[in-house]
N, CA, C and O atoms as CSV, one atom per row, in Angstrom:
chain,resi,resn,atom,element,x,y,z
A,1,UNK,N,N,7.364,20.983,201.066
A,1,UNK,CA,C,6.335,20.526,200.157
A,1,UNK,C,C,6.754,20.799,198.717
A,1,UNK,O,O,7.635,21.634,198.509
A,2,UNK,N,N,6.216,20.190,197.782
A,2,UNK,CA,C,6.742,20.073,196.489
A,2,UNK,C,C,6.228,21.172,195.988
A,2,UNK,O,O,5.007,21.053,196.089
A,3,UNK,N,N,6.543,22.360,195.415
A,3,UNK,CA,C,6.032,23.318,194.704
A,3,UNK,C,C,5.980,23.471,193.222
A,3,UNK,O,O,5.090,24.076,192.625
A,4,UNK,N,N,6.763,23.016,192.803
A,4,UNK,CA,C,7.286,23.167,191.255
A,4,UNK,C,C,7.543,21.608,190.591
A,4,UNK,O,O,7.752,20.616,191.289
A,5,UNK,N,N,7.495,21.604,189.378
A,5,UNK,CA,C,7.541,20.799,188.813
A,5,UNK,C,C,9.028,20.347,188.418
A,5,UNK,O,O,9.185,19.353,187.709
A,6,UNK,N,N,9.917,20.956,188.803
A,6,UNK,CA,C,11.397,20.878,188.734
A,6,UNK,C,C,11.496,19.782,189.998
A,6,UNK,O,O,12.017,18.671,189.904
A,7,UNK,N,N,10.913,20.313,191.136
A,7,UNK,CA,C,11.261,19.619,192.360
A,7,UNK,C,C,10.703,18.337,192.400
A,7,UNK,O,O,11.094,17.586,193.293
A,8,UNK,N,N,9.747,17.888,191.494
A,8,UNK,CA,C,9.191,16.989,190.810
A,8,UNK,C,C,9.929,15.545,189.852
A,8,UNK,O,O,10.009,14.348,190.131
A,9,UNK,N,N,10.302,16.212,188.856
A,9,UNK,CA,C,11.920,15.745,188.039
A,9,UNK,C,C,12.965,15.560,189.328
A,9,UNK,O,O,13.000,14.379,189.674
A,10,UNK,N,N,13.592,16.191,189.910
A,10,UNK,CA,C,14.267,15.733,191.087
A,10,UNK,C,C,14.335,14.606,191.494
A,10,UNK,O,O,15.111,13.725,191.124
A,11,UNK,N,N,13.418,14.554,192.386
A,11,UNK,CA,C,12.690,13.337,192.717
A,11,UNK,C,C,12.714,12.213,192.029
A,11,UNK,O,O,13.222,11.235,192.579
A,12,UNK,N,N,12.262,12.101,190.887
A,12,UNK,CA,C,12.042,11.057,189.867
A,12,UNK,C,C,13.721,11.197,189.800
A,12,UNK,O,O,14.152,10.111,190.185
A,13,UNK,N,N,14.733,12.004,189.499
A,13,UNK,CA,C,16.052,11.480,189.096
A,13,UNK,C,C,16.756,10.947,189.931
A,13,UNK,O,O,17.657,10.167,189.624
A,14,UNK,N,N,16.428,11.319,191.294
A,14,UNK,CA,C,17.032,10.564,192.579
A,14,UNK,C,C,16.483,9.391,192.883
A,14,UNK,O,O,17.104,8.707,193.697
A,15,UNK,N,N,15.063,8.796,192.266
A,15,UNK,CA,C,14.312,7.639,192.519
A,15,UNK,C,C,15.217,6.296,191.343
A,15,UNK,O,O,15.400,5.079,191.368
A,16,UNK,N,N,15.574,7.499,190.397
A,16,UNK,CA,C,16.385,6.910,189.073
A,16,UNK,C,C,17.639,6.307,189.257
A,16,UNK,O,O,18.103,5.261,188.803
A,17,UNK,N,N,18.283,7.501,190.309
A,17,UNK,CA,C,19.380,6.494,190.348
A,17,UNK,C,C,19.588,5.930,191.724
A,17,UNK,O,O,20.716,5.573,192.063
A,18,UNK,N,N,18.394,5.817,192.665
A,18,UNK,CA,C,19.051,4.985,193.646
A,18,UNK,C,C,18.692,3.551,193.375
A,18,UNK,O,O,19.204,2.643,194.030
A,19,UNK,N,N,17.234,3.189,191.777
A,19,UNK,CA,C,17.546,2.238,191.382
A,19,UNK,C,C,18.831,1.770,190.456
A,19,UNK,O,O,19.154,0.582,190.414
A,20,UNK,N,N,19.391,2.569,189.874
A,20,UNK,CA,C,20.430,2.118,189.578
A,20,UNK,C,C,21.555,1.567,190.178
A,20,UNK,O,O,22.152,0.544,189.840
A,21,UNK,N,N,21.849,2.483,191.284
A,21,UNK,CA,C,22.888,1.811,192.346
A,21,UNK,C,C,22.682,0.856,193.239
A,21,UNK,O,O,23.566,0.533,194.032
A,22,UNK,N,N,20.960,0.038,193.207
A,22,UNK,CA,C,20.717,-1.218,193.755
A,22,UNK,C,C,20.883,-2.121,192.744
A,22,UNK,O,O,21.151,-3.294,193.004
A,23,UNK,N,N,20.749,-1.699,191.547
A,23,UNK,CA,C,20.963,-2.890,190.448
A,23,UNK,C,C,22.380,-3.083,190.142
A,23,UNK,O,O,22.876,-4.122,189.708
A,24,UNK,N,N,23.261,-1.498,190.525
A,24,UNK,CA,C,24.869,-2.225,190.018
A,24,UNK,C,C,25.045,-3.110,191.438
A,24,UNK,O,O,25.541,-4.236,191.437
A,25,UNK,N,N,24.634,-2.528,192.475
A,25,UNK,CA,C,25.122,-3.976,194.007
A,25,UNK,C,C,24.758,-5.135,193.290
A,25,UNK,O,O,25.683,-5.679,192.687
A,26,UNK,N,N,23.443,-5.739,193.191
A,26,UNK,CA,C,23.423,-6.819,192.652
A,26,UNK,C,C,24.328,-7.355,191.900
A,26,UNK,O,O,24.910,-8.394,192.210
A,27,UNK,N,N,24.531,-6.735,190.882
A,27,UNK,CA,C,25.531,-7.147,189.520
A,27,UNK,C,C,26.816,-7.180,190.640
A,27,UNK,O,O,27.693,-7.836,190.078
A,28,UNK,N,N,27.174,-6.872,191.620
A,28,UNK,CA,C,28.702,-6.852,192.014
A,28,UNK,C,C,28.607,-8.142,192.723
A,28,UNK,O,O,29.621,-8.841,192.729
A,29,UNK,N,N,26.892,-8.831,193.693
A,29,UNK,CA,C,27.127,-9.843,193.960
A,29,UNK,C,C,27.003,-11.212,193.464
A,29,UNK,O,O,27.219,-12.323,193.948
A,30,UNK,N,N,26.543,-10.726,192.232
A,30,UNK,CA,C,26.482,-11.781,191.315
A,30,UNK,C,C,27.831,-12.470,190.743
A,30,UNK,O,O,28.094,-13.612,190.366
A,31,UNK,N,N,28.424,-11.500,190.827
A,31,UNK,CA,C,29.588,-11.559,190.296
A,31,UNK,C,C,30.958,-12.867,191.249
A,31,UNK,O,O,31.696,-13.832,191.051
A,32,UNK,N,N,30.494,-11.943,192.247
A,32,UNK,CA,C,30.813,-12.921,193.651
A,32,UNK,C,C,30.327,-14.440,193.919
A,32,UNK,O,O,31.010,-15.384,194.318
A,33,UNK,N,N,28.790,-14.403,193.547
A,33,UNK,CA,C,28.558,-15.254,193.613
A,33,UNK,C,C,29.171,-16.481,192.660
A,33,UNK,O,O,29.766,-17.506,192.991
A,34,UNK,N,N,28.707,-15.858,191.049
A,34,UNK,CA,C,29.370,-17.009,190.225
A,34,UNK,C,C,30.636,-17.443,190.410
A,34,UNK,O,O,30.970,-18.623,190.308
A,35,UNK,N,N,31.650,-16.182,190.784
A,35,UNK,CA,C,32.890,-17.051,191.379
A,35,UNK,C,C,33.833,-15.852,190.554
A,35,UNK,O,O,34.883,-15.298,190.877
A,36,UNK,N,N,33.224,-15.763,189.712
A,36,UNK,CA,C,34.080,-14.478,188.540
A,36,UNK,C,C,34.901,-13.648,189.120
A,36,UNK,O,O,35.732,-13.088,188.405
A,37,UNK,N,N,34.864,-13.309,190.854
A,37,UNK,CA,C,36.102,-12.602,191.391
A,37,UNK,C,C,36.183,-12.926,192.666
A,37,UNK,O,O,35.957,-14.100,192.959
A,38,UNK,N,N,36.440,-12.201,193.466
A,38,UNK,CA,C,36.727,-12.244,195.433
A,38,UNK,C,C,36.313,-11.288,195.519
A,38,UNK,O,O,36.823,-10.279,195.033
A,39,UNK,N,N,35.049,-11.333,196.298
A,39,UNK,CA,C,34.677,-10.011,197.297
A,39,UNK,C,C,35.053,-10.219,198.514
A,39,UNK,O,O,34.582,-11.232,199.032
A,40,UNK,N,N,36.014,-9.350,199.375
A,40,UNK,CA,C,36.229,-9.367,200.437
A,40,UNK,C,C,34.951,-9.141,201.590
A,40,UNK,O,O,33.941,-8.441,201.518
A,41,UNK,N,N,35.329,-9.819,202.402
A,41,UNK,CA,C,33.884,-9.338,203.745
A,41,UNK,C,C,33.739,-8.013,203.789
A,41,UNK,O,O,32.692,-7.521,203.369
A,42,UNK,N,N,34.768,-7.202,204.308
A,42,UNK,CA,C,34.620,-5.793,204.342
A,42,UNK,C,C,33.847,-5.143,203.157
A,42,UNK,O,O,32.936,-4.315,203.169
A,43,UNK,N,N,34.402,-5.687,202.267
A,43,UNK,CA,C,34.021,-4.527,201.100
A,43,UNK,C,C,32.347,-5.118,201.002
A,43,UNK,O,O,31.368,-4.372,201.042
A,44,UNK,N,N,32.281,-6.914,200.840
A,44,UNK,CA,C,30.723,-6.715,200.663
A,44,UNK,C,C,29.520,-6.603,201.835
A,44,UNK,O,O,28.382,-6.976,201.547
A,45,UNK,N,N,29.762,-6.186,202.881
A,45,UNK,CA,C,29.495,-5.742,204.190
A,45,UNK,C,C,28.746,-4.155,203.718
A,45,UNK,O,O,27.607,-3.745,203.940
A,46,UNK,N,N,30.059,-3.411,202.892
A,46,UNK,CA,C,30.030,-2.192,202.868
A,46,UNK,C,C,28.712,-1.993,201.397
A,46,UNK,O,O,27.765,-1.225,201.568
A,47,UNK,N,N,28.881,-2.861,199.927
A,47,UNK,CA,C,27.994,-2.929,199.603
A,47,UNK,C,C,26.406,-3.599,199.357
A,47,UNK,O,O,25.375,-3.324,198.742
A,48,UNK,N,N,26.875,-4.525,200.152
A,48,UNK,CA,C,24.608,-4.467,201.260
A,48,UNK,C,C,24.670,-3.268,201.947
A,48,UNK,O,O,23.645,-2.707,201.560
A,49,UNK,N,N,25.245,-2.485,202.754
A,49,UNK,CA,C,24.614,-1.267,203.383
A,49,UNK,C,C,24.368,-0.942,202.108
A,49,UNK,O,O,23.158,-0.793,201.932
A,50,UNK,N,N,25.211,-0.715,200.846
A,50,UNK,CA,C,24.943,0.550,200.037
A,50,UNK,C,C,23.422,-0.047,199.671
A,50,UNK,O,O,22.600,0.846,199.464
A,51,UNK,N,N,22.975,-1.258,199.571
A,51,UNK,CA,C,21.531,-1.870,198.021
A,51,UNK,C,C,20.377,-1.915,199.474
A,51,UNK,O,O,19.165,-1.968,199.264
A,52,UNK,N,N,20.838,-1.889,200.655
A,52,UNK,CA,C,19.633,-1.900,201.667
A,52,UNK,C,C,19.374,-0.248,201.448
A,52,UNK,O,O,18.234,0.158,201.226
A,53,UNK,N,N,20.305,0.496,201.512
A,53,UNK,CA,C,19.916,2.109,201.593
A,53,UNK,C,C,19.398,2.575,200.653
A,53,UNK,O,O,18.413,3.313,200.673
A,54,UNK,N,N,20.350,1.982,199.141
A,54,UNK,CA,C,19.414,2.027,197.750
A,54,UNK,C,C,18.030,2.252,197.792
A,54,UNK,O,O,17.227,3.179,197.691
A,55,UNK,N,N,18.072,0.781,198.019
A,55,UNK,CA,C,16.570,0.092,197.872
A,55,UNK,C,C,15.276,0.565,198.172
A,55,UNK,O,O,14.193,0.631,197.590
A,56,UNK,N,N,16.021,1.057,199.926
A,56,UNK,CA,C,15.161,1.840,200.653
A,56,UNK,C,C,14.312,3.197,200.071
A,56,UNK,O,O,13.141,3.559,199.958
A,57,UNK,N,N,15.852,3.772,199.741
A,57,UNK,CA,C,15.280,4.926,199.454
A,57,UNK,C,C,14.276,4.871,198.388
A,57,UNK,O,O,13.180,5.430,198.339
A,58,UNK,N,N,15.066,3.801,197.222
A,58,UNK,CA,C,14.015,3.860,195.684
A,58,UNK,C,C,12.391,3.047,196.281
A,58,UNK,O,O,11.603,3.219,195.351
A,59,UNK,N,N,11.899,2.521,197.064
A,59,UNK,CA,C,10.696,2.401,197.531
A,59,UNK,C,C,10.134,3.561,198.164
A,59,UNK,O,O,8.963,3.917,198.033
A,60,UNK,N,N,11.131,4.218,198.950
A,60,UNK,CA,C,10.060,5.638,199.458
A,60,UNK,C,C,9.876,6.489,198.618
A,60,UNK,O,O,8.869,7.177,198.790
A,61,UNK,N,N,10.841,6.821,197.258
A,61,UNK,CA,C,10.829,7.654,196.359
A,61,UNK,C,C,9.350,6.836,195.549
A,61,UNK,O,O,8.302,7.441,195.323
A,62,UNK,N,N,9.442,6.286,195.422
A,62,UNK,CA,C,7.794,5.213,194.582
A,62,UNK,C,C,6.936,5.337,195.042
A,62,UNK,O,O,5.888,5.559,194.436
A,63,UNK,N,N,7.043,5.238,196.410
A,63,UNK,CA,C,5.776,5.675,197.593
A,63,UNK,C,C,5.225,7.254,197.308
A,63,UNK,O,O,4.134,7.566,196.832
A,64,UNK,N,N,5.954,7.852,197.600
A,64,UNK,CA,C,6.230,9.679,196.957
A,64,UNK,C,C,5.100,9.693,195.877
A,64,UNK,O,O,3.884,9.884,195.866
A,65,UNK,N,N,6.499,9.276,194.588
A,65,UNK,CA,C,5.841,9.783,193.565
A,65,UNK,C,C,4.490,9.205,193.424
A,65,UNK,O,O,3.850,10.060,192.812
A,66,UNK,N,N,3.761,8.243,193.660
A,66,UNK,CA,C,2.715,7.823,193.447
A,66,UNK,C,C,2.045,8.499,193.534
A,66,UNK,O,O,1.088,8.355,192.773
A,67,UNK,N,N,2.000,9.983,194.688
A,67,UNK,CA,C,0.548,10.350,195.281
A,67,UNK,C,C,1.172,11.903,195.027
A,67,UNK,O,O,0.392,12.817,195.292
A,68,UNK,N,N,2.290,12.212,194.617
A,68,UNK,CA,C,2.781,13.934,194.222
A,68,UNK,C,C,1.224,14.344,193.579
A,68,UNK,O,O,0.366,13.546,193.202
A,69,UNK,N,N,1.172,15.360,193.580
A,69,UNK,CA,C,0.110,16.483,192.585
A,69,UNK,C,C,0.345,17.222,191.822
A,69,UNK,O,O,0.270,18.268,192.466
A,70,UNK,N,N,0.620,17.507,190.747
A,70,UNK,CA,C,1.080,18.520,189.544
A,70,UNK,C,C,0.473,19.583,190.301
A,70,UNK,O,O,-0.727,19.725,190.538
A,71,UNK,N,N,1.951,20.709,190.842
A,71,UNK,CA,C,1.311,22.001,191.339
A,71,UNK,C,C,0.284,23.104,189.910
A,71,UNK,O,O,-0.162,24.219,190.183
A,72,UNK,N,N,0.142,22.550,188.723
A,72,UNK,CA,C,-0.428,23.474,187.579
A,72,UNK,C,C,-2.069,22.704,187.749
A,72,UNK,O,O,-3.122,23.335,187.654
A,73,UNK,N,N,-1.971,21.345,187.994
A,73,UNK,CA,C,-3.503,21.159,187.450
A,73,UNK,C,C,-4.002,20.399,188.748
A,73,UNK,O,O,-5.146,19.948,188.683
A,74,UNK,N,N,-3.562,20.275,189.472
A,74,UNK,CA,C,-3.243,19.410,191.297
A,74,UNK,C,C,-3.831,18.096,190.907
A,74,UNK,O,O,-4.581,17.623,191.761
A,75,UNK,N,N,-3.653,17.317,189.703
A,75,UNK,CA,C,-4.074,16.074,189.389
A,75,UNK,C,C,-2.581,15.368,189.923
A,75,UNK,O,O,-1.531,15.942,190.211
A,76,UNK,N,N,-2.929,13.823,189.938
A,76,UNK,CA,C,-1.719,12.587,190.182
A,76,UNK,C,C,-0.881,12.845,188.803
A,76,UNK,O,O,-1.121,12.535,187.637
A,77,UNK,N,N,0.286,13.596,189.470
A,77,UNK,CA,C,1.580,14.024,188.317
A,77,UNK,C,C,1.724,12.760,187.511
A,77,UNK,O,O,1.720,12.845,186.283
A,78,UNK,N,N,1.860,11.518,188.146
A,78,UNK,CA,C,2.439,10.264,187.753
A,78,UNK,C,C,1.116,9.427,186.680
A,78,UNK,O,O,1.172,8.537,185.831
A,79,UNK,N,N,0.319,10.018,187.093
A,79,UNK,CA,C,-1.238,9.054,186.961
A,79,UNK,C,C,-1.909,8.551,187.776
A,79,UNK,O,O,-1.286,7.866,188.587
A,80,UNK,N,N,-3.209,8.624,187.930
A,80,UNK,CA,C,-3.729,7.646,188.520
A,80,UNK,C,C,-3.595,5.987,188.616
A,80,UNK,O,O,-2.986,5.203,189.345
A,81,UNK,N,N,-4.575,5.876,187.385
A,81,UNK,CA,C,-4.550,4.353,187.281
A,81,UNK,C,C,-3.641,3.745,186.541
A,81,UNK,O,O,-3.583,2.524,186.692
A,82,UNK,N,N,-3.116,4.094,185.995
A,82,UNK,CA,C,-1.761,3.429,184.867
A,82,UNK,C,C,-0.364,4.290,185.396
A,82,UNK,O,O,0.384,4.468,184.435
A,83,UNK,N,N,0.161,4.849,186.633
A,83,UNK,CA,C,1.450,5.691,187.003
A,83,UNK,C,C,2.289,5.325,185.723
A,83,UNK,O,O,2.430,4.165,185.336
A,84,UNK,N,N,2.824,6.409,185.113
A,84,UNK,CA,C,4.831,6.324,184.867
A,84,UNK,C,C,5.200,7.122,185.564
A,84,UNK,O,O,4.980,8.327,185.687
A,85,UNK,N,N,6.040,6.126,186.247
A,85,UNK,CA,C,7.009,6.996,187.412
A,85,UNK,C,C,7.832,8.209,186.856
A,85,UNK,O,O,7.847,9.297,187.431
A,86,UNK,N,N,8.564,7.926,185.613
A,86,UNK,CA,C,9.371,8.755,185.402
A,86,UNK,C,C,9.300,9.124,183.945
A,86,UNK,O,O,10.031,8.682,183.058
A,87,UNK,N,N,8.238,10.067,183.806
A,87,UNK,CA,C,7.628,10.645,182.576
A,87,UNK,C,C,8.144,12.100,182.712
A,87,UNK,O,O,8.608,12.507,183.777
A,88,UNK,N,N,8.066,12.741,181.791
A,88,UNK,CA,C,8.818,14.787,182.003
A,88,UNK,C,C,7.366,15.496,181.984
A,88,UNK,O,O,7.382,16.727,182.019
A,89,UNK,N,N,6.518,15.057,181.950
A,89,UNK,CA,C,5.682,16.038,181.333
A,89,UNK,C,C,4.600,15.682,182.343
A,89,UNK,O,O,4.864,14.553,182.755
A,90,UNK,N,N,3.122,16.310,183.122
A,90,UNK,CA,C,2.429,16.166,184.007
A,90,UNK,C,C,1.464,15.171,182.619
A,90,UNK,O,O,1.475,15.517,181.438
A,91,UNK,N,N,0.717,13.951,183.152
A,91,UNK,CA,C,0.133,13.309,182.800
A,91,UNK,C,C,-1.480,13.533,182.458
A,91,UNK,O,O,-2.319,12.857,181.863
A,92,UNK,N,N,-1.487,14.570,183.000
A,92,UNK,CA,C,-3.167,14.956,182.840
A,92,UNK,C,C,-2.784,16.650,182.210
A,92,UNK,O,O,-3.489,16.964,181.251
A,93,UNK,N,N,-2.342,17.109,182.406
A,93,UNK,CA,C,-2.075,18.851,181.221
A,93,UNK,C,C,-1.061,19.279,180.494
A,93,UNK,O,O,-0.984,20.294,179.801
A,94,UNK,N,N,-0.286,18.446,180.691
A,94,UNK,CA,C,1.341,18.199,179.780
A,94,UNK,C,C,2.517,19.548,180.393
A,94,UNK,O,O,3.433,20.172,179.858
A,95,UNK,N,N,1.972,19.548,181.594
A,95,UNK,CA,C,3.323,20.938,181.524
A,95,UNK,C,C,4.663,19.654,181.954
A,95,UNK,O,O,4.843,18.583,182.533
A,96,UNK,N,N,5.320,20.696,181.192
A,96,UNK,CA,C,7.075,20.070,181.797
A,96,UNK,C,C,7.423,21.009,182.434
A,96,UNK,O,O,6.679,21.984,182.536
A,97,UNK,N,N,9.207,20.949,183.304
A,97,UNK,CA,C,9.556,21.718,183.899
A,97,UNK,C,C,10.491,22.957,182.716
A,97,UNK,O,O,11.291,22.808,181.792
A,98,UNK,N,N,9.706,24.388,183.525
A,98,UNK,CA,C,10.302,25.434,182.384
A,98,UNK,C,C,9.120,26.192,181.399
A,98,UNK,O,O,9.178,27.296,180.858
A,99,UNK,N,N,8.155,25.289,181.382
A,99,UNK,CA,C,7.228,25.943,180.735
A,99,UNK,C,C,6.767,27.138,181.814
A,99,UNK,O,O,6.807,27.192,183.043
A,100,UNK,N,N,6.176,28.341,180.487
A,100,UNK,CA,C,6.220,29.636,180.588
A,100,UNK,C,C,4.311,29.558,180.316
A,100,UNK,O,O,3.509,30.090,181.085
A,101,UNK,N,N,4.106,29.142,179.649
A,101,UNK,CA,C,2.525,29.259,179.024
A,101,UNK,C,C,1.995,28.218,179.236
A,101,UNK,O,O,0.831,28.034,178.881
């Protein structure tokens, strides 16, 4: 279970970059597609596993963060009605990770 607000940031940075590494797949089959290089079968075999696993994960990480609780004020870390997924600071009492007071 999520205890800390570090383990919090985590989360959000691993949600961060497994969208990133579904958006560079794309860009690699785009690339393919327009014609701009040769993707071999193997290799683009190997990156759809990588943007299906991406993908995956960055939807369960969204799923997650949606409903986390700031362990300081047990409100929706992200927000309720307006979420930012990937804000530093709890949305309803402002702690970040590290604060002392």
């Amino acid at each position: 279970m999520i205890k800390t607000i570090a383990q919090i940031r985590l989360l959000q940075r691993l949600c961060q970059a497994s969208i990133a590494i579904a958006t560079i797949c794309v860009a690699i089959f785009l690339g393919a597609i327009l014609k701009i290089y040769h993707l071999k079968s193997d290799l683009g075999h190997l990156v759809e596993d990588v943007f299906l696993i991406a993908t995956l994960m960055a939807g369960v990480l969204v799923l997650a963060l949606r409903y986390i609780r700031c362990p300081v004020c047990h409100n929706v870390y992200v927000g309720k009605n307006e979420p930012t997924f990937f804000n530093e600071k709890c949305r309803y009492c402002g702690r970040r990770s590290g604060d002392t007071s």
